[in-house]
C-alpha positions in Angstrom: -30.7 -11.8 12.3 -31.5 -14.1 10.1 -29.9 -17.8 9.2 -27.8 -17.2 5.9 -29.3 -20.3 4.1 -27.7 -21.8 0.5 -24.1 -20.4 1.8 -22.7 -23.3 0.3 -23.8 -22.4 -3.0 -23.7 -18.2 -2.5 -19.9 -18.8 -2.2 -19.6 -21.2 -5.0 -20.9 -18.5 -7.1 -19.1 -16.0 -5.3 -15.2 -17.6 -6.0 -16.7 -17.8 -9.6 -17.1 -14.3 -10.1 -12.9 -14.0 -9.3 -12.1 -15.6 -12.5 -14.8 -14.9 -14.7 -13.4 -13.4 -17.7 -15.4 -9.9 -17.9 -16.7 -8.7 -21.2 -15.4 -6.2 -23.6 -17.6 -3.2 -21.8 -16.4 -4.3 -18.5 -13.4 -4.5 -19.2 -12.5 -1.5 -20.7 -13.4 -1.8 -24.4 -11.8 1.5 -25.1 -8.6 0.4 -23.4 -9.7 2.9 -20.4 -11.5 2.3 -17.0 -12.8 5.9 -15.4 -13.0 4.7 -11.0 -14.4 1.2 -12.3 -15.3 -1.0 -9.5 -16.8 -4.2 -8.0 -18.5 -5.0 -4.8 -18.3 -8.7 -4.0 -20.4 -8.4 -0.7 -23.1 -6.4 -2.2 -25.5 -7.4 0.2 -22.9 -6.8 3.0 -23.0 -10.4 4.3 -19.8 -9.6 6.0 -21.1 -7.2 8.6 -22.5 -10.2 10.3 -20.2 -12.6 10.6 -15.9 -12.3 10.6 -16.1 -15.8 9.3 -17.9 -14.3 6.1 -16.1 -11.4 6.3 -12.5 -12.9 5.5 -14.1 -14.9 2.9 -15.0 -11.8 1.3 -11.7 -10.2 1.8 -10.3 -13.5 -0.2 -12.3 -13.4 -2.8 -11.7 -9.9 -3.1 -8.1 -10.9 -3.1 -8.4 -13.1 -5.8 -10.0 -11.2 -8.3 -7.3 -8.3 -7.5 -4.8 -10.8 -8.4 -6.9 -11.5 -11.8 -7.4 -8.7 -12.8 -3.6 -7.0 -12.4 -2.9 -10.0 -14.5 -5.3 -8.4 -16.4 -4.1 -5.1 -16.3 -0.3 -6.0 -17.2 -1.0 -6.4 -20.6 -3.1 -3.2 -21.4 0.2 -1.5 -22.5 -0.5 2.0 -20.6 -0.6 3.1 -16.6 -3.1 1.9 -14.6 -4.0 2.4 -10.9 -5.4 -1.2 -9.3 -6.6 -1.1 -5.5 -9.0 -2.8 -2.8 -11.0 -1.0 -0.6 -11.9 -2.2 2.5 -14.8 -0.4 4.6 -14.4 -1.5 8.7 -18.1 -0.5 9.3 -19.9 -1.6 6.0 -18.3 -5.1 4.4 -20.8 -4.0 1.1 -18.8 -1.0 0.2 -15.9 -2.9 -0.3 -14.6 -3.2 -4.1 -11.5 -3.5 -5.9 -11.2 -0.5 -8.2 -9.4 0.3 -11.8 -8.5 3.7 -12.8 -6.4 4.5 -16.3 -6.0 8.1 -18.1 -9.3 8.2 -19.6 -11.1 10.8 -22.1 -14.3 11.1 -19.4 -12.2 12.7 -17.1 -8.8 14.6 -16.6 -8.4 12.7 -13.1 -5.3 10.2 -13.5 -3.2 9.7 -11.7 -6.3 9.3 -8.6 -5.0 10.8 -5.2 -6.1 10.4 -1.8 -4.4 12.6 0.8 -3.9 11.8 4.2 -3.7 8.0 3.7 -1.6 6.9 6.6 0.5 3.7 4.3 2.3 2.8 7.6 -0.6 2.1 10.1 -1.3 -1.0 12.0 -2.9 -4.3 10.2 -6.6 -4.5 11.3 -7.3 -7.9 12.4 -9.7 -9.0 9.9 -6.8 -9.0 7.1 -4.4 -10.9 9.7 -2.9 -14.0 7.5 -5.0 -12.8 4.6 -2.7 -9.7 3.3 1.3 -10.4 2.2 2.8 -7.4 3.2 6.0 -8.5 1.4 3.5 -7.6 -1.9 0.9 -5.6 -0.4 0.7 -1.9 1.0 -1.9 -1.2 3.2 -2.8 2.3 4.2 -5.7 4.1 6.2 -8.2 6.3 5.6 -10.3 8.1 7.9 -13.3 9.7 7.0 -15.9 11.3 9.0 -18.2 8.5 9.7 -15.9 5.7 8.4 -12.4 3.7 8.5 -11.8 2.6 5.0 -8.3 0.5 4.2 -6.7 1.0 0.4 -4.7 -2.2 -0.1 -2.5 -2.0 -3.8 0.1 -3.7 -4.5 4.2 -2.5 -4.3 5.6 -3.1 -7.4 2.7 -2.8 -10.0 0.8 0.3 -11.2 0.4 3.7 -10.4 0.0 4.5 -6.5 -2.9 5.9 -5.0 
């Protein structure tokens, strides 16, 4: 593996891109979002170090928290979630999903989310659970963990 070099500044512009205001396209110009997303840890930095990991998962946190502020002013439903991959840290996003004319696919469901399984450790002291549902999803090759939040927008 080798040395991550200019981490100082990769995280700099990292936290900077969870309160950048997005543009019109990005952020729905229509007033609709069809399974938008965004991976902070394109590159999957993550998947070598916890450390990085969890400072993904709080930037990830962060620009959930931005955008549902965001989101409460659109004046229509609106599904906001993270998605957290256990074996890939570069497929995890936070997603938007609103009725939409591409698609007859709102409200977005997942079955066979378990919403009352344990914490993993990597989102221990990262995740209020007072605010937060977690659920998981097992897939054939993959764990995947939808965090959204209890009391705003549509659930998954």
């Amino acid at each position: 593996m080798k040395k991550f070099r200019g981490k100082k500044r990769y995280f700099r512009n990292l936290w900077r891109e969870t309160t950048a205001e997005p543009s019109d396209v990005e952020f729905g110009k229509e007033g609709w979002f069809n399974l938008w997303h965004t991976h902070l840890d394109f590159y999957g930095y993550g998947n070598n170090s916890l450390k990085i990991r969890r400072e993904h998962i709080k930037a990830h946190i962060a620009l959930y928290n931005h955008l549902s502020e965001k989101l409460s002013t659109l004046g229509k439903p609106y599904q906001l979630w993270m998605e957290f991959v256990e074996e890939d840290a570069s497929l995890d996003s936070v997603n938007i999903h609103t009725p939409n004319p591409a698609e007859d696919n709102f409200p977005l469901t997942i079955a066979n989310v378990d919403w009352d399984c344990p914490v993993p450790k990597f989102f221990k002291g990262l995740i209020n659970l007072n605010e937060l549902n977690v659920g998981h999803y097992k897939q054939e090759s993959t764990n995947s963990y939808f965090i959204q939040s209890k009391n705003n927008g549509v659930k998954l």
